[in-house]
C-alpha positions as MATLAB code, in Angstrom:
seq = 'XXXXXXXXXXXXXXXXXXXXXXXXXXXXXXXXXXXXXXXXXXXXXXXXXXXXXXXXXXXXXXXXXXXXXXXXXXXXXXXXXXXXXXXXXXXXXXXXXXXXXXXXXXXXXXXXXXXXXXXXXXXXXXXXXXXXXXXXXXXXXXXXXXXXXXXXXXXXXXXXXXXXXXXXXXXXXXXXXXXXXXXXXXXXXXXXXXXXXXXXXXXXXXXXXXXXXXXXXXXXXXXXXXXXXXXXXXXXXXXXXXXXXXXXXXXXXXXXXXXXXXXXXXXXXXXXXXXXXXXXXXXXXXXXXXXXXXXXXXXXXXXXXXXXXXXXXXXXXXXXXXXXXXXXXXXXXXXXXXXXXXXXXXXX';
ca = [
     112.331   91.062   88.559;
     109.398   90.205   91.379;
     107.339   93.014   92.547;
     108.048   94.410   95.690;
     106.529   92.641   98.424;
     105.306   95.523  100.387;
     105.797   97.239  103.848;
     103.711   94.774  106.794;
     100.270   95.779  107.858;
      98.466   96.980  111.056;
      94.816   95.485  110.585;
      92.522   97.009  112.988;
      88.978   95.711  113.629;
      86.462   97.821  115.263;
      83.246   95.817  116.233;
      80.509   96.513  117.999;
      77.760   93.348  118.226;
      79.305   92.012  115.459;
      79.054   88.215  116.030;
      77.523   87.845  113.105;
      80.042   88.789  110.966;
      83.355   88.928  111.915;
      84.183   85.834  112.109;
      84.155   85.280  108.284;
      86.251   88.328  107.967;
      89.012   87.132  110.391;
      89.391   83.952  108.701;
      89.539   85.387  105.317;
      92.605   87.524  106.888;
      94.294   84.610  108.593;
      95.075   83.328  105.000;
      96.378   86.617  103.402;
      98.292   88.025  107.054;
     102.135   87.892  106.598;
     104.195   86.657  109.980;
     105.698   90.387  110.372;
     101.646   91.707  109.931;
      99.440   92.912  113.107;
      95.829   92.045  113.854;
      93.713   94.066  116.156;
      90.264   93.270  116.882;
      88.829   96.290  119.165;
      85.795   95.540  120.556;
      83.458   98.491  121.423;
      81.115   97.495  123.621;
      79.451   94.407  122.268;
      76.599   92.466  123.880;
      75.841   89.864  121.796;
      79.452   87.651  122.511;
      81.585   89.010  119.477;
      84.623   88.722  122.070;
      83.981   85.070  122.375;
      83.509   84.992  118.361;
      87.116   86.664  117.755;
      88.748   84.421  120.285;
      87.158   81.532  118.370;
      87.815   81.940  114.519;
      91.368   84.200  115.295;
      92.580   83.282  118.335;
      96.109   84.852  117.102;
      95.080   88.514  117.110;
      95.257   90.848  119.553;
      91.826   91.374  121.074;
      90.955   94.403  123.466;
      88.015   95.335  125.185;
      87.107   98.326  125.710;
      83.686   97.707  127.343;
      81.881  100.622  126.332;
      80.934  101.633  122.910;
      83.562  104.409  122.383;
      82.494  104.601  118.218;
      84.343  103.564  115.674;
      86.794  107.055  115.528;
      87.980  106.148  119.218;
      88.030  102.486  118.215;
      90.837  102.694  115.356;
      93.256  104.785  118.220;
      93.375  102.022  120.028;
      93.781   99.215  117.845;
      96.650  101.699  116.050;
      98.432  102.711  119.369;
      98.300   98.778  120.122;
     100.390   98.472  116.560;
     103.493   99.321  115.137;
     103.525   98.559  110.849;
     104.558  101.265  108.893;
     100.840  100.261  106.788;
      97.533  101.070  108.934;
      94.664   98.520  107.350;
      91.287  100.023  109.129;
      88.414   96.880  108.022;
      84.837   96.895  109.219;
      84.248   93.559  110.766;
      81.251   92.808  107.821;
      84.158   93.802  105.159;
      85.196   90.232  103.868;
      88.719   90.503  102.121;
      88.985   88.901   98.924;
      91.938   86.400   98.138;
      94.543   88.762   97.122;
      93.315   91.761   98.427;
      95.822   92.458  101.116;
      98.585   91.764   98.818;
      97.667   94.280   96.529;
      96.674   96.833   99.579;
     100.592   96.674   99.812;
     101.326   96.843   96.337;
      99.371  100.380   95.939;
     102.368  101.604   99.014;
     104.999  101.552   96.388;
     103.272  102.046   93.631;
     101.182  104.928   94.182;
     104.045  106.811   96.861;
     102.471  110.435   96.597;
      98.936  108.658   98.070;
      98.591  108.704  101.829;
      95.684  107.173  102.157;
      94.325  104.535   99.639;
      91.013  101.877   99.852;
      89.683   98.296   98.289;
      87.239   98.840   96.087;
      84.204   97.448   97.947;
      81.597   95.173   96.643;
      77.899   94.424   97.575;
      77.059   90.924   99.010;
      77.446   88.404   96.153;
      80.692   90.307   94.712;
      78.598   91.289   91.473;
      77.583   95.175   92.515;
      79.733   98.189   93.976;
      79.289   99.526   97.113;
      82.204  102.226   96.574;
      85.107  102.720   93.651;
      85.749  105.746   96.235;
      83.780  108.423   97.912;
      82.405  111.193   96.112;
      82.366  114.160   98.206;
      80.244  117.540   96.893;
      81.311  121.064   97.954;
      78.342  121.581   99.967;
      79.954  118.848  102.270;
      76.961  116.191  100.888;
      79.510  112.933  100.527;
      78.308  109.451   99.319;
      79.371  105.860   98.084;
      80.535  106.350   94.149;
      79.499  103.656   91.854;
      77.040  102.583   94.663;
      75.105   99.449   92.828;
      76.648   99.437   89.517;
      77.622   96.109   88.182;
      81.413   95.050   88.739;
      82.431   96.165   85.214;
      82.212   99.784   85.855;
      84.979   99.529   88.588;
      87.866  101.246   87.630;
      90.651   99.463   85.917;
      93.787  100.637   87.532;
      94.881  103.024   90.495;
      92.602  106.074   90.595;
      92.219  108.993   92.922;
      88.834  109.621   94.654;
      87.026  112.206   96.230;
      87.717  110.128   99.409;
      88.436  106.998  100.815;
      86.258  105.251  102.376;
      86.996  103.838  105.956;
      85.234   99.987  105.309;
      88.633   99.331  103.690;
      90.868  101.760  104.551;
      94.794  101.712  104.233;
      96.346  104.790  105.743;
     100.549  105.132  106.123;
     101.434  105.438  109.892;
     103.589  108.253  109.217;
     100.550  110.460  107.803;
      98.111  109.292  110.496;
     100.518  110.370  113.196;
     101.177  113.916  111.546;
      97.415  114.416  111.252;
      95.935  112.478  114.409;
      93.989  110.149  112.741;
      90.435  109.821  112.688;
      88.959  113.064  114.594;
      87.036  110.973  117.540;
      85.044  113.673  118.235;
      83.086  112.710  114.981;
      82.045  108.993  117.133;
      81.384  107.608  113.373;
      80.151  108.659  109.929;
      82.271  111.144  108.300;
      85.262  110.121  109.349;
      86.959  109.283  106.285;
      85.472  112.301  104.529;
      87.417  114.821  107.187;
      90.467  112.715  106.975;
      90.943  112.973  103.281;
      90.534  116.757  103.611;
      93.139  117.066  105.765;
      95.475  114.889  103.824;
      94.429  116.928  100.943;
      94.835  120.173  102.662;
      98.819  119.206  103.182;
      99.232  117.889   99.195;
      98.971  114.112   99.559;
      96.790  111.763   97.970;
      94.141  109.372   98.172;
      92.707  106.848   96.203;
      91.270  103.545   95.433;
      92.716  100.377   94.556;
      90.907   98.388   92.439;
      93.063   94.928   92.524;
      92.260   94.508   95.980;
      88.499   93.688   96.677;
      86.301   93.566   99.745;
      82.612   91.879  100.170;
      80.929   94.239  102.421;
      77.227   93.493  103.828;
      76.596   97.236  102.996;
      72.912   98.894  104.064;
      72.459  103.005  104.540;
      69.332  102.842  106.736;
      69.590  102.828  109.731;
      67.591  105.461  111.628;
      67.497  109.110  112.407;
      70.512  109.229  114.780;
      72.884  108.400  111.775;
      71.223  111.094  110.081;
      71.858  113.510  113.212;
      75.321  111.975  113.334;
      75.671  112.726  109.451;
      74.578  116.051  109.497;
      76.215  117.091  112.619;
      79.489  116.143  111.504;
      79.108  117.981  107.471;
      79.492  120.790  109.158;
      82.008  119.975  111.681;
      83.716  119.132  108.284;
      82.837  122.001  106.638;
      83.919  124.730  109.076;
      87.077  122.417  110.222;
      88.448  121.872  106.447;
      87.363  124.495  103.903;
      89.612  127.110  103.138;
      88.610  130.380  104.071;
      88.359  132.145  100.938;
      86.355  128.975   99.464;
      84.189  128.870  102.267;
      83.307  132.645  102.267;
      82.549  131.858   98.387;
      80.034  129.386   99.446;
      78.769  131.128  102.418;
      75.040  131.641  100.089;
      75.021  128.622   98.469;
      75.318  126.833  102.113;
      72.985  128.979  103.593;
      70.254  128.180  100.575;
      71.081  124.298  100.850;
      70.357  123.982  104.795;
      66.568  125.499  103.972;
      66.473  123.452  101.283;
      67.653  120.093  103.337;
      65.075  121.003  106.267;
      61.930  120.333  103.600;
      64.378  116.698  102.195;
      64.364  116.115  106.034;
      60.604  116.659  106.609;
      60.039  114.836  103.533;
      62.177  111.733  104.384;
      60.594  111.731  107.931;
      64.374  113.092  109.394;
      63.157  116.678  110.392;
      63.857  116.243  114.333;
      67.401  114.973  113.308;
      68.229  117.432  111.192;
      66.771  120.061  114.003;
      69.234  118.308  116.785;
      72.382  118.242  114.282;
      72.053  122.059  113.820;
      71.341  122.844  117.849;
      74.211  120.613  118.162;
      76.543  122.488  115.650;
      75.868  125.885  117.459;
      76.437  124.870  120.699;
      79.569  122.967  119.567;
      80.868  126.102  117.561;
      83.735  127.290  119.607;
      85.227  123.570  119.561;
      84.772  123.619  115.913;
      86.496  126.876  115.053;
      88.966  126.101  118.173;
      89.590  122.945  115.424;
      89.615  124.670  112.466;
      92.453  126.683  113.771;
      94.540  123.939  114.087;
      93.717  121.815  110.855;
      93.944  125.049  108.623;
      97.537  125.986  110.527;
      99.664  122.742  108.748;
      97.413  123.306  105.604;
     100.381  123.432  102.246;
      97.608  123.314   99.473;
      96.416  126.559   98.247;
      92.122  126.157   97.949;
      92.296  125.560   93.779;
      94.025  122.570   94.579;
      92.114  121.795   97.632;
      88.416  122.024   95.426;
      89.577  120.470   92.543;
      88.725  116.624   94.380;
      84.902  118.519   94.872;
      81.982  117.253   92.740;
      80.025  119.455   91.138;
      76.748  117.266   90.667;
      74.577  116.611   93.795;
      73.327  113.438   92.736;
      73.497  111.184   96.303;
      71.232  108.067   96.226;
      70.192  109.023   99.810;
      68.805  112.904   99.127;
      66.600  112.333   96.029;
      67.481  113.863   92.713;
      67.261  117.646   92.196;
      64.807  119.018   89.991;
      66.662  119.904   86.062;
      67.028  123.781   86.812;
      67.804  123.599   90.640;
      71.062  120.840   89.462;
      71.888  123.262   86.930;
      72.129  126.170   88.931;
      74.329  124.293   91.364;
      76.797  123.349   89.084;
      77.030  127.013   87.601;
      77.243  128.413   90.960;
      80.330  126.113   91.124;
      81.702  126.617   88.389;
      82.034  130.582   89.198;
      83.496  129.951   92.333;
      86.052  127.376   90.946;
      87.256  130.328   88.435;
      86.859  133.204   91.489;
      89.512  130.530   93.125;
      91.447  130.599   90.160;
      91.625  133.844   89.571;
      92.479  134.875   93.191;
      95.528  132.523   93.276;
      97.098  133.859   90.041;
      96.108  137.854   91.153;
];
């Protein structure tokens, strides 16, 4: 007996000056889309003709211009309220789909039915290098690309769940990004796939990576001090919006101690006035955050064991510089007490 063919699929495109690159990605869809499948190019603002691209190599999708750049949160609303599949796809235009991959984007629906939210694994220009087997999110909020650079071979085999899922390849079921609201706009981009995961995880569901399906994405990190504002600013928008209570109160010190200890990274990595404008920004934005919080922690089904247990212990982001030996081990011990305070609060 055949495998199931899979439910259709809701591509959305968000680009923003990305003449460049899109095109290759559209025509690399155009041979995997299925006649009941959706393609959405959203285009955010571009100046450099990426509308005239899209019409040119897919001039079957669905193109809308929004004529501002609304960030890439914003972006995937529209292309999914302009959709109906029961599969949301959300691709960056520079994330070239491998033969295949949407077929077994599908395949993981059925397969893996307790997942809400699953993604390709994504390769590094070439196809020979990860970018991300999945995101590997710390408890101090720090989240990064996992397998970032390692050689093809150390991609996992099979269907494995991640810390989160990262949104250059992103399937999410409609159903769950309804319930939740998607992408939180207010995050404009970076982060945004982080936060969603928590939520999913906060109401039991899954999330994952699936390895058979394989993306080419022209991945680079650097690219200025506003991404590290943007990065910074929404950690803790993340932070205060998703932890549970009695996990954050656990890691009220440790948080504290890591923001002193990220203002000398930030003066180090020439960042500082960033880092400065994320944390005016988080103040002022405080009663919006906690206004949030209220909401995202009131459908929350997972008790905070549960809910830590997808955390990573080891602070070892490419972007942040290792930690020196006794600073890393203290971290880890500090977690590892609060993992068994968790513990031991649920069963009291």
């Amino acid at each position: 007996m055949s495998a199931p063919a899979g439910p259709p699929l809701a591509v959305v495109v968000v680009t923003h000056d990305s003449a460049g690159h899109v095109p290759t990605t559209l025509r690399s869809l155009d041979h995997q889309l299925r006649p009941d499948d959706e393609l959405v190019v959203v285009d955010s603002g571009s100046d450099d003709g990426t509308p005239d691209a899209v019409r040119s190599a897919a001039p079957g999708a669905t193109l809308i211009e929004c004529g501002r750049n609304v960030g890439f949160a914003a972006g995937t609303h529209v292309g999914s309220r302009a959709t109906s599949a029961e599969l949301l796809l959300f691709l960056n235009p520079d994330a070239d789909p491998a033969p295949g991959c949407l077929e077994a984007l599908r395949r993981a629906a059925h397969d893996r039915p307790a997942w809400d939210a699953w993604q390709a694994l994504v390769t590094l220009p070439g196809g020979a290098r990860i970018n991300t087997s999945g995101g590997i999110a710390h408890y101090l909020g720090i989240a990064w690309a996992g397998r970032c650079e390692q050689p093809l071979s150390a991609a996992p085999d099979d269907y494995e769940e991640v810390g989160f899922a990262s949104g250059a390849a992103l399937v999410v079921r409609r159903e769950a990004w309804d319930r939740l609201g998607g992408f939180d706009e207010r995050y404009f981009m970076y982060g945004e796939d982080l936060d969603l995961a928590l939520r999913l995880r906060l109401q039991g569901a899954g999330v994952g990576v699936a390895p058979a399906a394989q993306v080419t994405h022209d991945y680079e990190f650097a690219k200025g001090s506003d991404k590290w504002r943007l990065l910074e600013r929404n950690r803790w928008w993340t932070l205060l919006g998703d932890y549970p209570a009695s996990l954050l109160l656990l890691l009220a010190p440790a948080l504290l101690a890591f923001e002193l200890l990220l203002l000398a990274v930030a003066a180090r990595g020439g960042w500082l006035a960033a880092k400065l404008r994320a944390q005016a920004t988080v103040l002022r934005e405080l009663p919006e955050i906690l206004a949030r919080r209220r909401t995202v922690q009131a459908g929350a089904t997972a008790d905070a064991p549960s809910f830590a247990r997808h955390l990573s212990a080891d602070l070892d982001s490419p972007h942040l510089g290792a930690l020196p030996r006794p600073a890393a081990s203290l971290q880890r011990a500090y977690w590892r007490a609060v993992v068994c305070a968790l513990e031991a609060t649920s069963r009291a």
